[in-house]
N, CA, C and O atoms as a Tinker XYZ file with bonds, in Angstrom:
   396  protein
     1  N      0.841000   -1.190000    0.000000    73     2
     2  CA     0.000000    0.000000    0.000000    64     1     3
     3  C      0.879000    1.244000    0.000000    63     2     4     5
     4  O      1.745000    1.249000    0.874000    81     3
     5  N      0.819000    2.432000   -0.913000    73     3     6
     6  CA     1.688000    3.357000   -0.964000    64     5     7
     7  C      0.786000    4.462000   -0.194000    63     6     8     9
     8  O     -0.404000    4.745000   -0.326000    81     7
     9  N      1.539000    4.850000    0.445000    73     7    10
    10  CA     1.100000    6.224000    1.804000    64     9    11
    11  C      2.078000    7.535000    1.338000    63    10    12    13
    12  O      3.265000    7.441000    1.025000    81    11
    13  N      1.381000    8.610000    1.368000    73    11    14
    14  CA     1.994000    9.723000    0.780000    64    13    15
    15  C      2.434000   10.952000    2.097000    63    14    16    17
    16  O      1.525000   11.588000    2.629000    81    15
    17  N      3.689000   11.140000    2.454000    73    15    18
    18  CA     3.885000   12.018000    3.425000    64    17    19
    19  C      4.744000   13.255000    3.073000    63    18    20    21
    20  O      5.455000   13.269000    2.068000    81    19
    21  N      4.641000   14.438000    4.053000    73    19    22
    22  CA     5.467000   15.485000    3.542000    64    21    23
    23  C      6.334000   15.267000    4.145000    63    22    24    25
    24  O      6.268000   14.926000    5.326000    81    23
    25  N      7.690000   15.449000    3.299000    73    23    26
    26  CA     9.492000   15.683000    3.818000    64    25    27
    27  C      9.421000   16.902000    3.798000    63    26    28    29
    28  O      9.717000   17.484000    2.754000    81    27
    29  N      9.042000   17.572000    4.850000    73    27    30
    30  CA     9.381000   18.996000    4.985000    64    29    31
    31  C     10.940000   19.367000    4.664000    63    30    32    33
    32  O     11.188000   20.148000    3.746000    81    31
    33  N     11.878000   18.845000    5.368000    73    31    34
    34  CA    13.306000   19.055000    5.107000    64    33    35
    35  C     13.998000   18.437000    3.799000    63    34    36    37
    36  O     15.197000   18.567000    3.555000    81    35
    37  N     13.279000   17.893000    3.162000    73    35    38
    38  CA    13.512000   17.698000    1.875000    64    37    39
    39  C     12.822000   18.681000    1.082000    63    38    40    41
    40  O     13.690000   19.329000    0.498000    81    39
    41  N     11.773000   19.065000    0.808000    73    39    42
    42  CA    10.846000   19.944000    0.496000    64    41    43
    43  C     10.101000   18.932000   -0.603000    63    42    44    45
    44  O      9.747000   19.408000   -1.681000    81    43
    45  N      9.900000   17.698000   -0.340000    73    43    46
    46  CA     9.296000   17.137000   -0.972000    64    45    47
    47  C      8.016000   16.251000   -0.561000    63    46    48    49
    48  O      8.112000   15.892000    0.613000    81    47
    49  N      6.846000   15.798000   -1.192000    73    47    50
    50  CA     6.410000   15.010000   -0.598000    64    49    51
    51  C      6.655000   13.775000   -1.441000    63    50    52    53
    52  O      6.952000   13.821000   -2.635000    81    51
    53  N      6.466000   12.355000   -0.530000    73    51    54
    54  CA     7.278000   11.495000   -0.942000    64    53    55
    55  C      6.145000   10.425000   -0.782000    63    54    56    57
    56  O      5.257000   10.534000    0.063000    81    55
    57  N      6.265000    9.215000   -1.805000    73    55    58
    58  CA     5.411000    8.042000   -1.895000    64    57    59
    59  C      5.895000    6.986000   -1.168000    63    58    60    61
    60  O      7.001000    6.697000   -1.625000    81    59
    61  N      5.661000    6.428000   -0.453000    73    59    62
    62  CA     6.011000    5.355000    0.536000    64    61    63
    63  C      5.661000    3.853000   -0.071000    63    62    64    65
    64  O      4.442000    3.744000   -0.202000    81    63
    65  N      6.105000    3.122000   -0.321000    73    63    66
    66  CA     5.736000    1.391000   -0.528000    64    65    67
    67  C      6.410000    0.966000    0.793000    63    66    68    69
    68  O      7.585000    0.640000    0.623000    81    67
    69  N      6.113000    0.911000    1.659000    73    67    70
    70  CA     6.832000    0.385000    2.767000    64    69    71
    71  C      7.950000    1.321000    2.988000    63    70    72    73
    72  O      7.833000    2.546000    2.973000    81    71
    73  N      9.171000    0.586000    3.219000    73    71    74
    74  CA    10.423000    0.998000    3.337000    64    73    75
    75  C     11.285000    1.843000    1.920000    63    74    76    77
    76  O     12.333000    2.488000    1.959000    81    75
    77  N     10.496000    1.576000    0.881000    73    75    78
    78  CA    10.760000    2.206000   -0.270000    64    77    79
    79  C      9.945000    2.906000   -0.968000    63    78    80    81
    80  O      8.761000    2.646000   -1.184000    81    79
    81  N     10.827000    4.212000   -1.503000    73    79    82
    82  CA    10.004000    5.241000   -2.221000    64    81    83
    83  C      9.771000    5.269000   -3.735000    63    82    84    85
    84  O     10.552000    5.169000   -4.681000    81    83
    85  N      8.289000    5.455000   -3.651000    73    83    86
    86  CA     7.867000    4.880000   -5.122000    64    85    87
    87  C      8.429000    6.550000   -5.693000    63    86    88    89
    88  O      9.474000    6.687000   -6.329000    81    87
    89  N      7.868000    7.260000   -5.465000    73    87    90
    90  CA     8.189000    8.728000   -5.910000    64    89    91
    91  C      8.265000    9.769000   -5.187000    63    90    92    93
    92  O      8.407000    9.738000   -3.964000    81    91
    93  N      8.169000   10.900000   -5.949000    73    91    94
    94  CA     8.331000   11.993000   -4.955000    64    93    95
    95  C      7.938000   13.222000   -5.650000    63    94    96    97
    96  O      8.593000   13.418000   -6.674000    81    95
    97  N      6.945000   14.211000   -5.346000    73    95    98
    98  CA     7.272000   15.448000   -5.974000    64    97    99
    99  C      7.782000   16.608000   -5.593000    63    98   100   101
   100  O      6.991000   17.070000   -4.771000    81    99
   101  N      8.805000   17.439000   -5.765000    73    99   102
   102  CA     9.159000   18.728000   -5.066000    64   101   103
   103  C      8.956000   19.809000   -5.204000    63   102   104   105
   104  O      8.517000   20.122000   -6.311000    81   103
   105  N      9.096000   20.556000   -4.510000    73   103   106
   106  CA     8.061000   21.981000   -3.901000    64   105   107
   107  C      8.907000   23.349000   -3.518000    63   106   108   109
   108  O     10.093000   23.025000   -3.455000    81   107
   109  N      8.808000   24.185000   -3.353000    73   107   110
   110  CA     9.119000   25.237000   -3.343000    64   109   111
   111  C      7.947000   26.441000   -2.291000    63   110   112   113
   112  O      7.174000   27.210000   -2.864000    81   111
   113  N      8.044000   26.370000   -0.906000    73   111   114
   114  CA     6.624000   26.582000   -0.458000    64   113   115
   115  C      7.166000   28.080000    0.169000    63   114   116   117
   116  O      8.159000   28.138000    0.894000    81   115
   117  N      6.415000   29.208000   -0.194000    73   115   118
   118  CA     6.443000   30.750000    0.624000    64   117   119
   119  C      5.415000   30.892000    1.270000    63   118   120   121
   120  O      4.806000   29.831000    1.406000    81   119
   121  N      4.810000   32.020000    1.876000    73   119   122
   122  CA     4.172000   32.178000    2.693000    64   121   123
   123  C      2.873000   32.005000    2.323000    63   122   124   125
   124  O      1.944000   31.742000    3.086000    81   123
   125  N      2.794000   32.219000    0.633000    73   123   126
   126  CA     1.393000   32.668000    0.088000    64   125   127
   127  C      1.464000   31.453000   -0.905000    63   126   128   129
   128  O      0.319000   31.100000   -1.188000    81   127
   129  N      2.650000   30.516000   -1.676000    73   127   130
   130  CA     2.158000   29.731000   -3.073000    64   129   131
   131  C      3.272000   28.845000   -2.528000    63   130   132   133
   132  O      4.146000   29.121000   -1.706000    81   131
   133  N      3.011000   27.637000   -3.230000    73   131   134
   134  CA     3.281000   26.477000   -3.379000    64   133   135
   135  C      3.890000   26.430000   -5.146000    63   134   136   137
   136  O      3.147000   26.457000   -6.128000    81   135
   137  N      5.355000   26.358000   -5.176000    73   135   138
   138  CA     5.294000   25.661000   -6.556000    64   137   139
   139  C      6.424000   24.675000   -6.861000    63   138   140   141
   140  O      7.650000   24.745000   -6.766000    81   139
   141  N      5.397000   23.544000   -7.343000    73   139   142
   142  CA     5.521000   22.137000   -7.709000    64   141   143
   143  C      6.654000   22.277000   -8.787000    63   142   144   145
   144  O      6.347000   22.878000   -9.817000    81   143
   145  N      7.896000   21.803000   -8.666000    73   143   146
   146  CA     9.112000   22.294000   -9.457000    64   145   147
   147  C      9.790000   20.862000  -10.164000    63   146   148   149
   148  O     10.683000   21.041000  -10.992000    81   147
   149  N      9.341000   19.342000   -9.819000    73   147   150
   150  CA     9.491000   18.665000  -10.606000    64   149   151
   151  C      8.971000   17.022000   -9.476000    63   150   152   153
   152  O      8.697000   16.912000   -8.281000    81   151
   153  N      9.039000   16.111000  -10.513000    73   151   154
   154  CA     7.920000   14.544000   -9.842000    64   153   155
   155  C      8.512000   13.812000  -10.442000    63   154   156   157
   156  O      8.748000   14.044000  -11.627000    81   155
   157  N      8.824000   13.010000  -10.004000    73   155   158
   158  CA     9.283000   11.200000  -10.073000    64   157   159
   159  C      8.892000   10.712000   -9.969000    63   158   160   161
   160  O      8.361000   10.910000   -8.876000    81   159
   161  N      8.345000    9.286000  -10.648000    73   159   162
   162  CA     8.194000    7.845000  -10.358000    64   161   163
   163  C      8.838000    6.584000  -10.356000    63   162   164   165
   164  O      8.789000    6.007000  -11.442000    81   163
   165  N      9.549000    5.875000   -9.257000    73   163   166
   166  CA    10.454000    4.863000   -9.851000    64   165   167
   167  C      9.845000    4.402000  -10.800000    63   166   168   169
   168  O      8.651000    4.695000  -10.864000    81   167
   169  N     10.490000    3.436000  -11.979000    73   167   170
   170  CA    10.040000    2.904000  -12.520000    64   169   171
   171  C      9.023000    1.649000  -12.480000    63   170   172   173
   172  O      8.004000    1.349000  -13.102000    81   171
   173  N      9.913000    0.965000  -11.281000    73   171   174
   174  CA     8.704000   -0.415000  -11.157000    64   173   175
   175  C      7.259000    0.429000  -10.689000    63   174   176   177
   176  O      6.190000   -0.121000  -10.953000    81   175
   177  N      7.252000    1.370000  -10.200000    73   175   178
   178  CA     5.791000    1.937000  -10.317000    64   177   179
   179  C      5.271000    2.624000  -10.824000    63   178   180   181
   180  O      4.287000    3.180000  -10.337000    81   179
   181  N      5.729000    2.868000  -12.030000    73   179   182
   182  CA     4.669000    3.590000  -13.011000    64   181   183
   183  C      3.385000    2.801000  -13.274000    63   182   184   185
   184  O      3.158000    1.616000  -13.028000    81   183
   185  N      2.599000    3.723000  -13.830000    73   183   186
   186  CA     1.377000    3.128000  -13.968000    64   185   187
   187  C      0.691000    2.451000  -13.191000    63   186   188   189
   188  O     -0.034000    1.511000  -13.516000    81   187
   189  N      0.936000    3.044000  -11.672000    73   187   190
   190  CA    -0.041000    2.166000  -10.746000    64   189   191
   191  C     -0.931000    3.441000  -10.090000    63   190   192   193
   192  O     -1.768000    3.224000   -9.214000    81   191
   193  N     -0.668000    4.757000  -10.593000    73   191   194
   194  CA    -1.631000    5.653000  -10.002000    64   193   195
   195  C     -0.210000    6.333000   -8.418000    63   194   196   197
   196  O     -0.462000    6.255000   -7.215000    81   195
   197  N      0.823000    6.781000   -8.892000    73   195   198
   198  CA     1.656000    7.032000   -7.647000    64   197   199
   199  C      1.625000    8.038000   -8.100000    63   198   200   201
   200  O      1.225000    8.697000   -7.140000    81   199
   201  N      1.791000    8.927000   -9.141000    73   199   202
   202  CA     2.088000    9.879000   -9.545000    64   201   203
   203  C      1.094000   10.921000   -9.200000    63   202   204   205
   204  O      1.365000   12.102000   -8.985000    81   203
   205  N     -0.408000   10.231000   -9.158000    73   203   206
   206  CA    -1.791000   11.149000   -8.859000    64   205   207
   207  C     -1.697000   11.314000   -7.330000    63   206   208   209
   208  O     -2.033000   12.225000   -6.573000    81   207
   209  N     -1.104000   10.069000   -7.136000    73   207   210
   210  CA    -1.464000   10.600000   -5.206000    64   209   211
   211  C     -0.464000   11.454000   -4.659000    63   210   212   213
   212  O     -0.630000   12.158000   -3.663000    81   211
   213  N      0.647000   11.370000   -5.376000    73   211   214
   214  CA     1.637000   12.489000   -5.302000    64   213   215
   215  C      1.162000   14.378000   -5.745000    63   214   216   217
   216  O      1.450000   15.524000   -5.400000    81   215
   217  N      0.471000   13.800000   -6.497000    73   215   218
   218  CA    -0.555000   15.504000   -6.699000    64   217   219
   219  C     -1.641000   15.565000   -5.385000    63   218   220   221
   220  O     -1.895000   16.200000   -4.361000    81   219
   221  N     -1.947000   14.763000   -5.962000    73   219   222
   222  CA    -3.331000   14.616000   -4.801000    64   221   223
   223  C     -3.092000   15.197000   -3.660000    63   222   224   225
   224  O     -3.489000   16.330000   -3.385000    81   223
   225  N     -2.297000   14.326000   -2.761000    73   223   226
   226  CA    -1.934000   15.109000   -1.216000    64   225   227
   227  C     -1.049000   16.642000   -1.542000    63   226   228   229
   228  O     -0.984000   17.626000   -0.805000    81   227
   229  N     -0.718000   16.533000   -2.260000    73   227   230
   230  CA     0.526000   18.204000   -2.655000    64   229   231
   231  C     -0.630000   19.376000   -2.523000    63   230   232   233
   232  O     -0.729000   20.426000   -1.888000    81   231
   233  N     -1.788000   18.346000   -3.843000    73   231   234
   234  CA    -2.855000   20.018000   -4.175000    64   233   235
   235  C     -3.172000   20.102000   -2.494000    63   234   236   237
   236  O     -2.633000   20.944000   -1.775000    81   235
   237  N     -4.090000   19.134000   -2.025000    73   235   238
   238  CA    -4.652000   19.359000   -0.804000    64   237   239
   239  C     -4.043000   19.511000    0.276000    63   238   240   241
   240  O     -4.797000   19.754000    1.218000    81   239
   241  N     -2.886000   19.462000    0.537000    73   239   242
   242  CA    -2.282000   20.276000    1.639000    64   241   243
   243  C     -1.862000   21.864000    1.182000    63   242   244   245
   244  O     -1.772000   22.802000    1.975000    81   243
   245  N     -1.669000   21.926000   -0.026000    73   243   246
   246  CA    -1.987000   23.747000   -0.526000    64   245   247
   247  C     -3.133000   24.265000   -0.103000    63   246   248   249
   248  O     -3.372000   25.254000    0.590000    81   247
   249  N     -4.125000   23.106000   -0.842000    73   247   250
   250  CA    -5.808000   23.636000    0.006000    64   249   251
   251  C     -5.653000   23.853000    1.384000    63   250   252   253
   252  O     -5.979000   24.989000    1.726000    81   251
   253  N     -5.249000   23.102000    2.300000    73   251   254
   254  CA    -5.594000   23.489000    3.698000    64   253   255
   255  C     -5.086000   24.027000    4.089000    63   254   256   257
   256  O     -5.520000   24.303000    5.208000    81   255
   257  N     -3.853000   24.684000    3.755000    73   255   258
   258  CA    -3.316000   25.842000    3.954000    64   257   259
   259  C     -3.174000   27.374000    3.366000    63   258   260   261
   260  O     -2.286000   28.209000    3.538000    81   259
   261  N     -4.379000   27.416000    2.613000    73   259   262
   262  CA    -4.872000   28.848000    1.911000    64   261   263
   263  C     -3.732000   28.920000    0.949000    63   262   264   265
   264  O     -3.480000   30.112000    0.773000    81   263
   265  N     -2.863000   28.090000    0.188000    73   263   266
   266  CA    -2.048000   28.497000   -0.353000    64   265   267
   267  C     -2.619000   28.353000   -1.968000    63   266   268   269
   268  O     -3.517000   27.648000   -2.427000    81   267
   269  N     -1.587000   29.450000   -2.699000    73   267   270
   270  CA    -1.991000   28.929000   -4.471000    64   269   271
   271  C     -0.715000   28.104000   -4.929000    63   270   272   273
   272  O      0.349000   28.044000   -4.313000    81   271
   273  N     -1.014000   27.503000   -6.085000    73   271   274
   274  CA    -0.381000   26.413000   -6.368000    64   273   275
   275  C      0.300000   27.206000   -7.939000    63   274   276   277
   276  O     -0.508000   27.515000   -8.814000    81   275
   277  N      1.758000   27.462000   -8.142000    73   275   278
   278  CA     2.459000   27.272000   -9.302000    64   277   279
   279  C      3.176000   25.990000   -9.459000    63   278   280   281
   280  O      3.915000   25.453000   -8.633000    81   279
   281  N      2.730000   25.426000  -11.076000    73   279   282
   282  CA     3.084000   23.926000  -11.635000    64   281   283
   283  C      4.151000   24.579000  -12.259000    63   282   284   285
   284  O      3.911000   25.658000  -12.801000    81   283
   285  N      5.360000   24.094000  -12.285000    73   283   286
   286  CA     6.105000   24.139000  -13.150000    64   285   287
   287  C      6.303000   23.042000  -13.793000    63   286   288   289
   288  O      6.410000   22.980000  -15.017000    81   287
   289  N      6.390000   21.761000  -12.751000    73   287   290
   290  CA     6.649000   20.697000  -12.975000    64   289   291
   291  C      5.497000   19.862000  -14.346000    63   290   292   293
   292  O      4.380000   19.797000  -13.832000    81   291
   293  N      5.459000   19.397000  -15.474000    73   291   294
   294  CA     4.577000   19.234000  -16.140000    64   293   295
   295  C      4.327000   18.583000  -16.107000    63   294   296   297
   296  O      3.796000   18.278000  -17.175000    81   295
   297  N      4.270000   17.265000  -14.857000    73   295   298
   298  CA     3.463000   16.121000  -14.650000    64   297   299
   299  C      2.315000   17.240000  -13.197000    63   298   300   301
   300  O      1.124000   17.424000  -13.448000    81   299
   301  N      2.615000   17.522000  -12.544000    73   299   302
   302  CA     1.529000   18.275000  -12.283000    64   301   303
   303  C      0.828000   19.561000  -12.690000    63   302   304   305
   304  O     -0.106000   20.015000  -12.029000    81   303
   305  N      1.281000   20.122000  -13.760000    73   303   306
   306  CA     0.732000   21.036000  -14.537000    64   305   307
   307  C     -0.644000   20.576000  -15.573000    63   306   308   309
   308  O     -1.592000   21.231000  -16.006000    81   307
   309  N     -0.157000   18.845000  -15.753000    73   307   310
   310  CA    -0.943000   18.394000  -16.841000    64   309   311
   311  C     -2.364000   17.686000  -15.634000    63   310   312   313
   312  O     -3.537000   17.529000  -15.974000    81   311
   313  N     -1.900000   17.439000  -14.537000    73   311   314
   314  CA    -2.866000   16.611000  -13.444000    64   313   315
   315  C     -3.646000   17.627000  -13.332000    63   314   316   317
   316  O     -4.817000   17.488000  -13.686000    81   315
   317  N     -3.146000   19.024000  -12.760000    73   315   318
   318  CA    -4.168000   20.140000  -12.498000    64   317   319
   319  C     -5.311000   20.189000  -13.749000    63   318   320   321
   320  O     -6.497000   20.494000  -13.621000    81   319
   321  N     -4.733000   19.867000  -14.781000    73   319   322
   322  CA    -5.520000   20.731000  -16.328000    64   321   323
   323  C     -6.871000   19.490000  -16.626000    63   322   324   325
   324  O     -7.813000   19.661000  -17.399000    81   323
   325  N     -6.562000   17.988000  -15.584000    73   323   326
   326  CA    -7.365000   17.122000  -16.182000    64   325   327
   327  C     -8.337000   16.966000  -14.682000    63   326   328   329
   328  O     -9.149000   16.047000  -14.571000    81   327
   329  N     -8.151000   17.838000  -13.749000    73   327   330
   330  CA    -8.760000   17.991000  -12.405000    64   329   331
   331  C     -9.635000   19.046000  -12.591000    63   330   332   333
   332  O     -9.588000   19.537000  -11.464000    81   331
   333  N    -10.227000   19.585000  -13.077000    73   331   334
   334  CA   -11.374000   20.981000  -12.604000    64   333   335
   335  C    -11.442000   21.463000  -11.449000    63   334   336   337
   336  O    -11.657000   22.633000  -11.136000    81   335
   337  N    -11.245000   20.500000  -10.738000    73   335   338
   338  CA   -11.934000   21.103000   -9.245000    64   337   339
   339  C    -11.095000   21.445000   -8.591000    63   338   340   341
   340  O    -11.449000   22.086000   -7.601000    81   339
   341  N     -9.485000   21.196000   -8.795000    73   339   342
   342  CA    -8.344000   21.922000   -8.209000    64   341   343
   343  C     -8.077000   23.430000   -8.789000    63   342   344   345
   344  O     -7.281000   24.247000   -8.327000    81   343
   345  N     -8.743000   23.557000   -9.659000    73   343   346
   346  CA    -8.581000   25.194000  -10.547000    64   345   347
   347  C     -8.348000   26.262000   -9.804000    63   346   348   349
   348  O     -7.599000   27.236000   -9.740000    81   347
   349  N     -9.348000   25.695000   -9.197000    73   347   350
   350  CA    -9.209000   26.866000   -7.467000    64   349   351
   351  C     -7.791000   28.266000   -6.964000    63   350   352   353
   352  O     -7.543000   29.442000   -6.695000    81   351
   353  N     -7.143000   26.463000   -7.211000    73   351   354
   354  CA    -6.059000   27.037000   -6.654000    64   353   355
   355  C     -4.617000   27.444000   -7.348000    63   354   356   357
   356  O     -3.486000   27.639000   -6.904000    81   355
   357  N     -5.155000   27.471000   -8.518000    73   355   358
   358  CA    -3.693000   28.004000   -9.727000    64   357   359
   359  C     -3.431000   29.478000   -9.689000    63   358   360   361
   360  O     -4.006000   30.475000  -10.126000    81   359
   361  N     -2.248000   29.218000   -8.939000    73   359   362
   362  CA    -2.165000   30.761000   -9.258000    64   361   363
   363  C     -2.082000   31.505000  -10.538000    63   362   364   365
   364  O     -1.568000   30.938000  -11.503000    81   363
   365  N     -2.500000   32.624000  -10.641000    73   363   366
   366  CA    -2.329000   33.473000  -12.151000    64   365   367
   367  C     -1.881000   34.899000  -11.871000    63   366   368   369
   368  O     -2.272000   35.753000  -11.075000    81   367
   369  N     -1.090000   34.870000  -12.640000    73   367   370
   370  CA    -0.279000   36.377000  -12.449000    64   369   371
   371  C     -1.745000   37.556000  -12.702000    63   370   372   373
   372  O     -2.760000   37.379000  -13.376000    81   371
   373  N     -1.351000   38.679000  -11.911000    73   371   374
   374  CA    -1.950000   40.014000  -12.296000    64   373   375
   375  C     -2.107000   40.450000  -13.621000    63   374   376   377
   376  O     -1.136000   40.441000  -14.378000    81   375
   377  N     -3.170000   40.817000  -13.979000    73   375   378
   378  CA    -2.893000   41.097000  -15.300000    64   377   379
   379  C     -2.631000   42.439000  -15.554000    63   378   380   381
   380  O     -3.565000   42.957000  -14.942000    81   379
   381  N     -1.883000   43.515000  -16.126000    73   379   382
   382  CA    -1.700000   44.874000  -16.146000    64   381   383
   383  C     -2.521000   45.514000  -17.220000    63   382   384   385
   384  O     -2.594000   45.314000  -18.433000    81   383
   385  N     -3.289000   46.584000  -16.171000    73   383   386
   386  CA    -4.160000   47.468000  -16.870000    64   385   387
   387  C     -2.911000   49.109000  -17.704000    63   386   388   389
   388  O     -2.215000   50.020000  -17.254000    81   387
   389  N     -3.300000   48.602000  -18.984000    73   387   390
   390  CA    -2.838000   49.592000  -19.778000    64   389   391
   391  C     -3.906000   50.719000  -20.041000    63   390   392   393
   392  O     -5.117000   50.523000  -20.142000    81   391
   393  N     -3.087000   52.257000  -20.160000    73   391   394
   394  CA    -4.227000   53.022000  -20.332000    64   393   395
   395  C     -4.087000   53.659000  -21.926000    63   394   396
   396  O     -4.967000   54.393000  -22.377000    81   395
C-alpha cells in the first residue's frame, strides 16, 4: 500500500511502498504559493496511479493551507488541467491594466 507524506526538510512530498520510495514530488513553499518544481516515479511503479497521489496530497495540503499552487513541474501542470476542481487554486499572475 503506498502512503503519501510530507518531507518537509527535503521539500518534498514522498510516496512510501513500505520501506521504499515509489516517488516523490518537489516543492518550493512561501508564505502565500506552493510551486511544484518537478515529480518522479520509480520505474517499477509507473502506472499504478503514484504519480496522482503524489498531486493529490501536494494540491490538498496547498488547500488546507490557503495556499496557491504554481506547476512548473509538467506532470503536475498536466494533473491540475485534467482535475477541474483543483482550478481553485492556480495561481495566475496580475494582469496589467494599460491606459
Amino acid at each position: 500500500m503506498i502512503t503519501v507524506t510530507d518531507n518537509h526538510t527535503m521539500r518534498r512530498f514522498e510516496a512510501h511502498d513500505d520501506d521504499t520510495i515509489a516517488g516523490f514530488a518537489e516543492y518550493i513553499r512561501t508564505d502565500n504559493l506552493v510551486v511544484f518544481t518537478h515529480t518522479e516515479v520509480d520505474s517499477a511503479y509507473e502506472g499504478r496511479g503514484v504519480g496522482s497521489q503524489l498531486a493529490r496530497a501536494g494540491l490538498d495540503a496547498a488547500r488546507a493551507d490557503g495556499l496557491r499552487v504554481l506547476a512548473i513541474c509538467p506532470f503536475i501542470a498536466g494533473w491540475l488541467a485534467r482535475h477541474p476542481e483543483y482550478a481553485g487554486l492556480e495561481y495566475r499572475a496580475a494582469s496589467k491594466v494599460t491606459d
